[in-house]
VEXDREN-2710 file (C-alpha; in Angstrom, 1 decimal):
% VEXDREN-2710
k/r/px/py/pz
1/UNK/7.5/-23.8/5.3
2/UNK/8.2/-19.9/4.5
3/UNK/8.6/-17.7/7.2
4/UNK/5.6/-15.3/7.8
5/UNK/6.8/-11.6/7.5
6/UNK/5.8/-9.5/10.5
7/UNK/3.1/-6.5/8.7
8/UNK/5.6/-3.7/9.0
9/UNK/7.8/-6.0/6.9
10/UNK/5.1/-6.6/4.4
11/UNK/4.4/-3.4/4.5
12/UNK/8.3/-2.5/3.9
13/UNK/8.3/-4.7/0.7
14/UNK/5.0/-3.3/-0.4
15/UNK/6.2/0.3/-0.7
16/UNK/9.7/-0.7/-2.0
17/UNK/8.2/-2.2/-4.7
18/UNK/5.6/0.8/-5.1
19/UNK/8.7/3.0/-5.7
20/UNK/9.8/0.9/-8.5
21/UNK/6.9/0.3/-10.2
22/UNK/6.3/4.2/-10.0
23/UNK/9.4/5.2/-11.3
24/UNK/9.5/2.3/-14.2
25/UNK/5.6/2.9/-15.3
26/UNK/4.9/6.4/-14.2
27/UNK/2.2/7.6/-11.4
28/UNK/-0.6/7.1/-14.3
29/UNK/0.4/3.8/-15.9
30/UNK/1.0/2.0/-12.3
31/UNK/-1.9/-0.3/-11.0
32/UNK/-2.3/-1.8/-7.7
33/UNK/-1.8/-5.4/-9.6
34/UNK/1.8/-4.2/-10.6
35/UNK/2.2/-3.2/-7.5
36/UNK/1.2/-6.6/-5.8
37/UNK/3.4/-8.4/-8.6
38/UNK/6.7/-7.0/-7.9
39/UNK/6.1/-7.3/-3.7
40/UNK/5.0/-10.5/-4.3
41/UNK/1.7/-10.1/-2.3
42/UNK/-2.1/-10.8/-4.0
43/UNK/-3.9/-8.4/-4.6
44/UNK/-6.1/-8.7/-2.0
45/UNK/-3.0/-8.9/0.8
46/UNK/-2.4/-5.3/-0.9
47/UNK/-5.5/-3.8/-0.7
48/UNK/-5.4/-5.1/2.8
49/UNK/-2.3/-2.7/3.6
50/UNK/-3.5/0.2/1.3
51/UNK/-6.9/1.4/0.1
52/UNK/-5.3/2.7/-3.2
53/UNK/-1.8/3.7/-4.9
54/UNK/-2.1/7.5/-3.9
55/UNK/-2.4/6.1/-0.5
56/UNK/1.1/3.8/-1.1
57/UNK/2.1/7.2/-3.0
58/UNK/2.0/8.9/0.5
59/UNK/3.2/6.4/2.9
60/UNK/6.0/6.0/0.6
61/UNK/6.8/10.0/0.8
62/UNK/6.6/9.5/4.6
63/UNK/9.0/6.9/4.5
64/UNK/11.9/9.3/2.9
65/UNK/10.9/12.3/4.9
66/UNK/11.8/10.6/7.7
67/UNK/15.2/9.4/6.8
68/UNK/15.6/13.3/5.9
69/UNK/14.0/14.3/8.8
70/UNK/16.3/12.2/11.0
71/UNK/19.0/14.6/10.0
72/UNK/17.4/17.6/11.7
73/UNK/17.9/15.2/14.8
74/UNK/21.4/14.7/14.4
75/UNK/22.0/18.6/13.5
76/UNK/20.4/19.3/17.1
77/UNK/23.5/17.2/19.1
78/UNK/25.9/19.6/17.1
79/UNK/28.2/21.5/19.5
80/UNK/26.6/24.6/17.8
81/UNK/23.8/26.2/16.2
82/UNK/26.3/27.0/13.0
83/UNK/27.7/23.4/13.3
84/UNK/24.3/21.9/13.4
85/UNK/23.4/24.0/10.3
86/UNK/26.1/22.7/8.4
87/UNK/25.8/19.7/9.4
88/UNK/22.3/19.7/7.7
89/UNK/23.3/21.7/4.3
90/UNK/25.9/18.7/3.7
91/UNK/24.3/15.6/4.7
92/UNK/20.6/17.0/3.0
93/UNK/22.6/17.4/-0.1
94/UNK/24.8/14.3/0.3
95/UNK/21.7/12.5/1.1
96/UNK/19.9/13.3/-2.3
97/UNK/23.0/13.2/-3.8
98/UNK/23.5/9.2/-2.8
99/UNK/20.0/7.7/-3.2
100/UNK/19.4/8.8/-6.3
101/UNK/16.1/6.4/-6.7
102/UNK/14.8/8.2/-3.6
103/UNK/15.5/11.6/-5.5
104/UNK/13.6/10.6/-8.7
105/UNK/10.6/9.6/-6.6
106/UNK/10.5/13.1/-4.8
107/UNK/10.2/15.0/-7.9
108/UNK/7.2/12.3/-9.3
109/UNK/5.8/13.1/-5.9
110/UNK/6.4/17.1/-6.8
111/UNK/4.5/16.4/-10.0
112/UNK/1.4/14.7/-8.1
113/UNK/1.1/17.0/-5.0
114/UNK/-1.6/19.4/-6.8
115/UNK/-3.6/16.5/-7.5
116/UNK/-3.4/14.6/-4.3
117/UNK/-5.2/16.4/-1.6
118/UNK/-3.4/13.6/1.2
119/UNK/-0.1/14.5/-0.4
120/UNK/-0.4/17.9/-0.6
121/UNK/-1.6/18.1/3.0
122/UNK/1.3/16.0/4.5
123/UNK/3.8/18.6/2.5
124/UNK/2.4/21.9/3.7
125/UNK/2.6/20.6/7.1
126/UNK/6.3/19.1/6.6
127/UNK/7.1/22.7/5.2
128/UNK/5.9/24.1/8.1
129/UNK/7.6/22.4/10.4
130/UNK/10.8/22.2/8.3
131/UNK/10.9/26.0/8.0
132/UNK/10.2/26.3/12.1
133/UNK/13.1/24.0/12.7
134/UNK/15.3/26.2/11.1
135/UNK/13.6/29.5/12.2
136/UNK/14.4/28.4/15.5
137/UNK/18.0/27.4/15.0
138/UNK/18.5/31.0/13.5
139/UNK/17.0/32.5/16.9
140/UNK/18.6/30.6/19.0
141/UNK/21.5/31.1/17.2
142/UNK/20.9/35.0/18.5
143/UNK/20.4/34.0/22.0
144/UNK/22.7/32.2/22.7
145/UNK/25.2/35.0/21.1
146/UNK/26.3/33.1/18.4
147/UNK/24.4/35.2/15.6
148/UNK/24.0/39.0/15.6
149/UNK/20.1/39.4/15.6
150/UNK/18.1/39.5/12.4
151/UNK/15.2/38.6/10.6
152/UNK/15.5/34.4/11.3
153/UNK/12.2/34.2/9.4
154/UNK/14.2/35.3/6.4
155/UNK/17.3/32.9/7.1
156/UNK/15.2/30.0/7.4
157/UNK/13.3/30.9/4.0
158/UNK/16.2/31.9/1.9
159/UNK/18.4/28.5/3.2
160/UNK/15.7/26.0/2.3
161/UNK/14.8/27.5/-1.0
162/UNK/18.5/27.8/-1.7
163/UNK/19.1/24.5/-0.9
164/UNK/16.2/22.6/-2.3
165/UNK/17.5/24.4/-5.3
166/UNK/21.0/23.9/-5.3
167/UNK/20.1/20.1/-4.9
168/UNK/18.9/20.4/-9.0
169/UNK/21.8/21.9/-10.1
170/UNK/24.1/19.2/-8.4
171/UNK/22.1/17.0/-10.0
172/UNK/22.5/18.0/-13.5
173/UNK/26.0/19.6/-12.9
174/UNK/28.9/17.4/-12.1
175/UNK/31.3/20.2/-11.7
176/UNK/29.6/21.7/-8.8
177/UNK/31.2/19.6/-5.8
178/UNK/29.7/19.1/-2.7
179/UNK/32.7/20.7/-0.4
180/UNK/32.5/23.6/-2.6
181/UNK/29.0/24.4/-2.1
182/UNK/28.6/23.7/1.2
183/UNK/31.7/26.5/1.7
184/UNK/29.2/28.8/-0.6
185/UNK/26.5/28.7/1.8
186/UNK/28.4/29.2/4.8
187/UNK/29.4/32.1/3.1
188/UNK/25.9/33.3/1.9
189/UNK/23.7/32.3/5.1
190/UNK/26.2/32.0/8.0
191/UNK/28.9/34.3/7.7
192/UNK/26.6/37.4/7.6
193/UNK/25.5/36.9/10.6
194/UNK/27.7/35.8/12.5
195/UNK/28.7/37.8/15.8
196/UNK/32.4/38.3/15.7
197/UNK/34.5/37.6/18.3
END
């Protein structure tokens, strides 16, 4: 007799096999019964989980934000607010880098957002708090003397755009290395503001 999978499992297979279908089909030419195939559910067990594919669409978004966002934890035990900035620049980068499949799926997601009120929702909010995250770094950075003060609204800003952009140029550029660009940042965003010693 198989072994009954626990929901979050089901669920776990479910969206997995969401992101392929996506990716292979396209948002438009994916149905919930392609989706139900490759997880190996019925249909009905799917619609049981999710009321429709913008809502699998969503959850599955969720699902990489959080492995993302769990690197904003990890930059927050650094021994200092420049380390912990660092920290994140490489490992966001490296992330992306590595999981390609993850990668493609954000910019399907990108193309959807306008048209997906849920999706488009769940990203203003993550931008917010994204930007906020780093806002604070960059003041904290000033208080606690390690950053001359300036406008941290700015910094935040400037570092996520830069390095949501720099992730498509790594992508379609091989010769720009990761070491390298991480070096280029510090330079632009860290360095300037840096209280010397």
């Amino acid at each position: 007799m198989a072994e009954r999978k626990s929901k979050e499992e089901r669920i776990n297979d479910i969206t997995n096999a969401a992101m392929d279908v996506f990716l292979e089909k396209g948002y438009e030419n994916t149905t919930m019964e392609a989706i139900a195939q490759k997880a190996g559910v019925s249909k009905g067990g799917l619609y049981h989980h999710f009321q429709s594919k913008d809502m699998i669409l969503l959850v599955v978004n969720q699902k990489i934000s959080e492995k993302v966002g769990g690197l904003l934890s990890k930059a927050s035990e650094c021994s200092s607010i420049k380390e912990g900035i660092l920290f994140y620049i490489e490992n966001y980068l490296k992330y992306w880098l590595d999981h390609p499949k993850d990668t493609s799926f954000l910019f399907l997601s990108i193309a959807k957002i306008l048209d997906n009120q849920e999706l488009l929702k769940y990203y203003q909010q993550f931008t917010v708090d994204y930007m906020k995250y780093f806002e604070e770094a960059f003041a904290m950075g000033v208080e606690l003397g390690e950053f001359i003060p300036h406008n941290v609204k700015a910094s935040a800003i400037t570092l996520v755009a830069a390095m949501d952009g720099i992730l498509s140029y790594m992508l379609l550029d091989e010769q720009l290395n990761l070491e390298e660009v991480v070096k280029h940042f510090e330079e632009k965003f860290i360095k300037p503001i840096e209280r010397k010693k």
